[in-house]
C-alpha positions as CSV (number, residue, x, y, z in Angstrom):
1,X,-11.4,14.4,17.2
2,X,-13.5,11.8,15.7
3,X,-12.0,8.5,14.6
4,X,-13.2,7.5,11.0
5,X,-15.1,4.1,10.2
6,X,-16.5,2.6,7.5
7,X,-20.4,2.5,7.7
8,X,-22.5,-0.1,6.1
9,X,-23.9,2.0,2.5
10,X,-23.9,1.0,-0.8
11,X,-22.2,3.7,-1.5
12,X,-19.7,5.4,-0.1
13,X,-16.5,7.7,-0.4
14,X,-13.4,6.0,1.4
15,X,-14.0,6.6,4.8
16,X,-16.9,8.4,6.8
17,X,-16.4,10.1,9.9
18,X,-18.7,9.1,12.5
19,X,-18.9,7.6,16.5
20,X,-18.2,4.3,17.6
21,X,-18.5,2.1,21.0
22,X,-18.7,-1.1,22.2
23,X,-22.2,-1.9,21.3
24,X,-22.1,-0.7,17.7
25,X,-18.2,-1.9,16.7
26,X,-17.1,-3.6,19.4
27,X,-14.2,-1.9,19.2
28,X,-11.9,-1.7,22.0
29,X,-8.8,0.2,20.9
30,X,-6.2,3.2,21.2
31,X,-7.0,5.0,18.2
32,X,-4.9,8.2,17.8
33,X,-6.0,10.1,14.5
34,X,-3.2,11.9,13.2
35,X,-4.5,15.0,11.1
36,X,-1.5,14.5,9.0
37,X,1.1,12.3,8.2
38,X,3.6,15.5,8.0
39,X,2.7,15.8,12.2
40,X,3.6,12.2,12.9
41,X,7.6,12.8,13.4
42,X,7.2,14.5,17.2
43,X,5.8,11.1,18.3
44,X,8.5,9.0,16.0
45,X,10.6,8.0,18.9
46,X,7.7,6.8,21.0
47,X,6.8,4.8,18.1
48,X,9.7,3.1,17.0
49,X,11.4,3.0,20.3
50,X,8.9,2.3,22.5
51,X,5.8,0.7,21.3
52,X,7.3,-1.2,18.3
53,X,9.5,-2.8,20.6
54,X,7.0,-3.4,23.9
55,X,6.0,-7.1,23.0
56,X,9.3,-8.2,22.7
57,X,11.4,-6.2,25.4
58,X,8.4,-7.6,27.8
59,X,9.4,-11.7,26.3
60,X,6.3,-11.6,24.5
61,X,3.8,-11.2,28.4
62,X,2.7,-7.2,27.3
63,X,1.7,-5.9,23.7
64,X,0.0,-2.7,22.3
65,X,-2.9,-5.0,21.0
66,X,-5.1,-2.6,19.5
67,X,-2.5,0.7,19.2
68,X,-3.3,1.8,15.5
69,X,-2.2,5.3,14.0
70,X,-4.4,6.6,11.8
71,X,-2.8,9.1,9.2
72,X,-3.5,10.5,5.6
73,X,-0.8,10.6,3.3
74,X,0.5,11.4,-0.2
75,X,0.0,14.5,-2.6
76,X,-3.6,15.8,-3.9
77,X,-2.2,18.3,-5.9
78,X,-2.1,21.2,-3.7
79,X,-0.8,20.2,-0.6
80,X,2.8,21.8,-1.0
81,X,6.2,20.4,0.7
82,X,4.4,19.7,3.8
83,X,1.3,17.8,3.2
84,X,2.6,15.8,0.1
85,X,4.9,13.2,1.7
86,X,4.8,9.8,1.9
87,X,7.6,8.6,4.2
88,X,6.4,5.2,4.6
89,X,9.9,3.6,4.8
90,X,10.6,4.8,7.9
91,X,8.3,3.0,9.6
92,X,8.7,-0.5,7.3
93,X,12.4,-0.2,8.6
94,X,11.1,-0.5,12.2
95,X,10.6,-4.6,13.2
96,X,8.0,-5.0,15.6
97,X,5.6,-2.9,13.6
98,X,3.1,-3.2,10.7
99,X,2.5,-0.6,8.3
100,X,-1.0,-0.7,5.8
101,X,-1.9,1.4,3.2
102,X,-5.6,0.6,1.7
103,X,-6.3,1.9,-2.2
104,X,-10.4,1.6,-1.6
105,X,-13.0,1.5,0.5
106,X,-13.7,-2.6,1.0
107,X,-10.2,-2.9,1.5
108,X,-10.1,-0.1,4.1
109,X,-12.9,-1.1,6.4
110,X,-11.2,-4.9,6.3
111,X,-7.8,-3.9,6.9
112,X,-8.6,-1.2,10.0
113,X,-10.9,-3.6,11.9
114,X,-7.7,-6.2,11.4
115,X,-5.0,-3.7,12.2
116,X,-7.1,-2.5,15.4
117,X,-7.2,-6.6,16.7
118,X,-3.7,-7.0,15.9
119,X,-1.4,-7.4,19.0
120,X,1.3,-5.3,17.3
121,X,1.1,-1.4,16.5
122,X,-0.1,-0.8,13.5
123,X,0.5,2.7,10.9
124,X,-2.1,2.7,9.0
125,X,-2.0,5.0,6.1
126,X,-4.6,6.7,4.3
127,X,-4.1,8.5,0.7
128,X,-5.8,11.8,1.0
129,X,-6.1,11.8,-2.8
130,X,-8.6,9.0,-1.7
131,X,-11.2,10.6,0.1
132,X,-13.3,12.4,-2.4
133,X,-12.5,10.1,-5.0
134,X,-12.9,6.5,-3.7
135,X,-16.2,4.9,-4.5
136,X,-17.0,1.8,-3.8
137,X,-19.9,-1.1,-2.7
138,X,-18.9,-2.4,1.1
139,X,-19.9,-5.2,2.5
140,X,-22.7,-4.5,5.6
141,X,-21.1,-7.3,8.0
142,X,-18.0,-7.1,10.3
143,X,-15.2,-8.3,8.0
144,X,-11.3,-8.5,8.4
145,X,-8.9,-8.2,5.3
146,X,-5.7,-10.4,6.5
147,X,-2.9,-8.3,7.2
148,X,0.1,-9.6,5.0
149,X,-1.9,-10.5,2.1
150,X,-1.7,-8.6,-1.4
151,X,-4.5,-8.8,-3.5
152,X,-4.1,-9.8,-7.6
153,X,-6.3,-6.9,-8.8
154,X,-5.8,-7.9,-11.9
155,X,-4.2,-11.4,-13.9
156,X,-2.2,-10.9,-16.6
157,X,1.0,-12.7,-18.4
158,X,3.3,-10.4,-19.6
159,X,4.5,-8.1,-16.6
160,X,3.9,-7.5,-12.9
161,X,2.7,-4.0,-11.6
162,X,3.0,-3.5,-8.5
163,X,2.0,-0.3,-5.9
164,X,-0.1,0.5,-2.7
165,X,-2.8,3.5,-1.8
166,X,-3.3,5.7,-4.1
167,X,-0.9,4.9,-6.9
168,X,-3.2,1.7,-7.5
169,X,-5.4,4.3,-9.8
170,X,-2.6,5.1,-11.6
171,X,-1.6,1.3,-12.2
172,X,-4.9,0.0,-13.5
173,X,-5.0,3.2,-15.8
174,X,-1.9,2.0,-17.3
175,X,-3.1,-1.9,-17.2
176,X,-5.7,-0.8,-19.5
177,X,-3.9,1.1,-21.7
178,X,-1.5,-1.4,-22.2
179,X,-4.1,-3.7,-23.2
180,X,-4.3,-1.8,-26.1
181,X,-1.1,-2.6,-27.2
182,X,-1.7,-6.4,-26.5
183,X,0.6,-5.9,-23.7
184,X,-1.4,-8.2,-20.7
185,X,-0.4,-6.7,-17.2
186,X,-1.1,-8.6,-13.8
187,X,-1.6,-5.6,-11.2
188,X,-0.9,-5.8,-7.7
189,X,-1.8,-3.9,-4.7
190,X,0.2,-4.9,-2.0
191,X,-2.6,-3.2,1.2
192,X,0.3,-4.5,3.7
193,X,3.9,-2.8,3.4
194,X,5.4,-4.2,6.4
195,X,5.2,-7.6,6.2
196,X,4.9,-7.6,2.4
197,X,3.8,-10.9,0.9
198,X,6.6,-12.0,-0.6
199,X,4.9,-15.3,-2.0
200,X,2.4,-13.2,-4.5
201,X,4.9,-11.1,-6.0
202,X,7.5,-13.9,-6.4
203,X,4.5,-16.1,-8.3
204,X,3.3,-13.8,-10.5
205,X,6.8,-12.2,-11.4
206,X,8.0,-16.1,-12.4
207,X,4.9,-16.0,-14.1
208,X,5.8,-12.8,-16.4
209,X,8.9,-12.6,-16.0
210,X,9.2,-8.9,-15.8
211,X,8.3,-6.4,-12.3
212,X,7.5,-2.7,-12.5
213,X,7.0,-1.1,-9.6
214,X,5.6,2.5,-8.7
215,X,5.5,4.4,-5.7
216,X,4.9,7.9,-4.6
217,X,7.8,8.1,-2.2
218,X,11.2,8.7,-2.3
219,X,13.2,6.9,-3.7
220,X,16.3,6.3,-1.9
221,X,16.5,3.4,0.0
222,X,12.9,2.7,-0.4
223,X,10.6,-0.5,0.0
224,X,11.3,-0.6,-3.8
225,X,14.4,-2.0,-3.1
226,X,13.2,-4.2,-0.5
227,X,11.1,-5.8,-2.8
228,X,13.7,-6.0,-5.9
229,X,15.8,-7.8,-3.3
230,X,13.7,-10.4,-1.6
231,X,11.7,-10.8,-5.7
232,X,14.9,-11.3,-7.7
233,X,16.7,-14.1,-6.2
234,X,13.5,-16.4,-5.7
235,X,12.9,-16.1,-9.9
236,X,13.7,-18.9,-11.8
237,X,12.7,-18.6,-15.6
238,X,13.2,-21.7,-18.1
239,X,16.3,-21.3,-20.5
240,X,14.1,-20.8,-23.6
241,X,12.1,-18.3,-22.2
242,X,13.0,-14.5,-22.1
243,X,15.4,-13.1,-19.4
244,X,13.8,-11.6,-16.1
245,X,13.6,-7.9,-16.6
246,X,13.2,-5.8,-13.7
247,X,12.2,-1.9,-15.0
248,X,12.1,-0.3,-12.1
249,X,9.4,2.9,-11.9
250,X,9.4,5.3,-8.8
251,X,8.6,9.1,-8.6
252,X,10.7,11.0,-6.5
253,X,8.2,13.7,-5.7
254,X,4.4,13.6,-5.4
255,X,3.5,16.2,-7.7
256,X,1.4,17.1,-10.5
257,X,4.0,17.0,-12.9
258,X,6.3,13.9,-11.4
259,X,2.8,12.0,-11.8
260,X,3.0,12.9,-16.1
261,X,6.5,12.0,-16.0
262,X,6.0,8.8,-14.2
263,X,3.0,8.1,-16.5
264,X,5.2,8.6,-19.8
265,X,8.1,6.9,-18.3
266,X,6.2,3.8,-18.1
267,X,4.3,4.2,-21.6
268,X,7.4,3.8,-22.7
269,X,8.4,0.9,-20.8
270,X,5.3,-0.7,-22.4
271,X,5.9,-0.2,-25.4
272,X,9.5,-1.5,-25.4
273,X,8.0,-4.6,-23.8
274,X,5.6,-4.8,-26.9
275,X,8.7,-5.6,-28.7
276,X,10.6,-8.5,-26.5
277,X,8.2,-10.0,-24.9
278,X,7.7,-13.7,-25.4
């Protein structure tokens, strides 16, 4: 099978299939392509038991520099109980991996060509509800998006959204409707789920004082409430201000109608903000 890289165009969906060698890339890399996340679990233990752990089992002389699993994930509306799952947290529960999820082409290109010259394994995720619906200018050049490094999509003062992949659409739909109401969202997309930086949702949370988070996964014992925990302690809000408010947004199935019952769960969140904030 054919890996998938981004190719200079001004326009492009997500990711376009195409070869790749030395002299084009300079790409030197184990590059499984999973056709699906949902066939991912027969190779679980080799993943988490083996290569996660190689580097430090060896005392840090041996890595899997360049090991990066390429997979699609998430619901696109027809995929059934099979090929609607997003089980990230398994894998952000593993140390000794890192675990990306791009929401658009730039970001995609930036964060595989890092992932594939990172010393440790690397899942990288990649929403199928993405690939016919993704467009977006990319740079020509050979570029690297930092691992562990959210990006602010959009500055706001009243409360932090925050989500990955393919839920991103979903969050700046809201931002925008929210603006309607007055209601001034800063919008995060965190591209790195394991590590998560920490330091960008922590700042802009102290900023607004109140988190919503969305995912498409399950919700038990997800990196939700990884986040909650590591965010909540580290914000410190003035005693005049308004108390941190944490309204906490998850679906707990990937499909069509979870997705309008997400959406009208945090219209209404919105609109109760409208009402307290600051």
């Amino acid at each position: 099978m054919l890996p998938w890289v981004a190719l200079p165009s001004l326009r492009f969906n997500l990711l376009v299939r195409t070869r790749h060698n030395q002299h084009s890339h300079h790409l030197t890399a184990m590059y499984p392509l999973l056709p699906s996340l949902d066939y991912i679990f027969p190779a679980f233990d080799q993943i988490v038991n083996e290569a996660a752990k190689f580097r430090f089992r060896s005392g840090n002389e041996f890595n899997c520099g360049g090991l990066t699993f390429r997979t699609p994930c998430g619901a696109v509306g027809h995929g059934a109980l099979y090929h609607s799952q997003s089980p990230e947290a398994y894998f952000t529960h593993t140390p000794g991996l890192k675990v990306v999820i791009p929401s658009g082409p730039a970001d995609a290109k930036g964060l595989l060509l890092a992932s594939i010259r990172c010393p440790d394994p690397v899942i990288f995720f990649e929403p199928k509800a993405l690939y016919r619906a993704a467009v977006e200018e990319v740079p020509v050049g050979d570029y690297e998006v930092p691992l562990g490094q959210a990006k602010i999509v959009r500055e706001g003062s009243d409360v932090t959204l925050v989500s990955w992949g393919g839920q991103m659409n979903v969050l700046n739909k809201v931002a925008e409707s929210a603006a309607q109401l007055g209601i001034s969202c800063e919008v995060i997309d965190l591209r790195t789920l394991l590590p998560w930086d920490q330091e960008c949702v922590i700042n802009s949370v102290n900023k607004t004082g109140r988190l919503i988070i969305s995912h498409e996964a399950p919700v038990s014992l997800c990196l939700l409430c990884s986040i909650v925990y590591d965010v909540f302690p580290c914000c410190h809000r003035k005693p005049q201000d308004s108390p941190l408010r944490f309204p906490l947004s998850s679906l707990r199935s990937a499909s069509s109608v979870s997705r309008r019952l997400f959406n009208e769960s945090v219209a209404m969140t919105l609109l109760s903000l409208s009402s307290t904030r600051r």
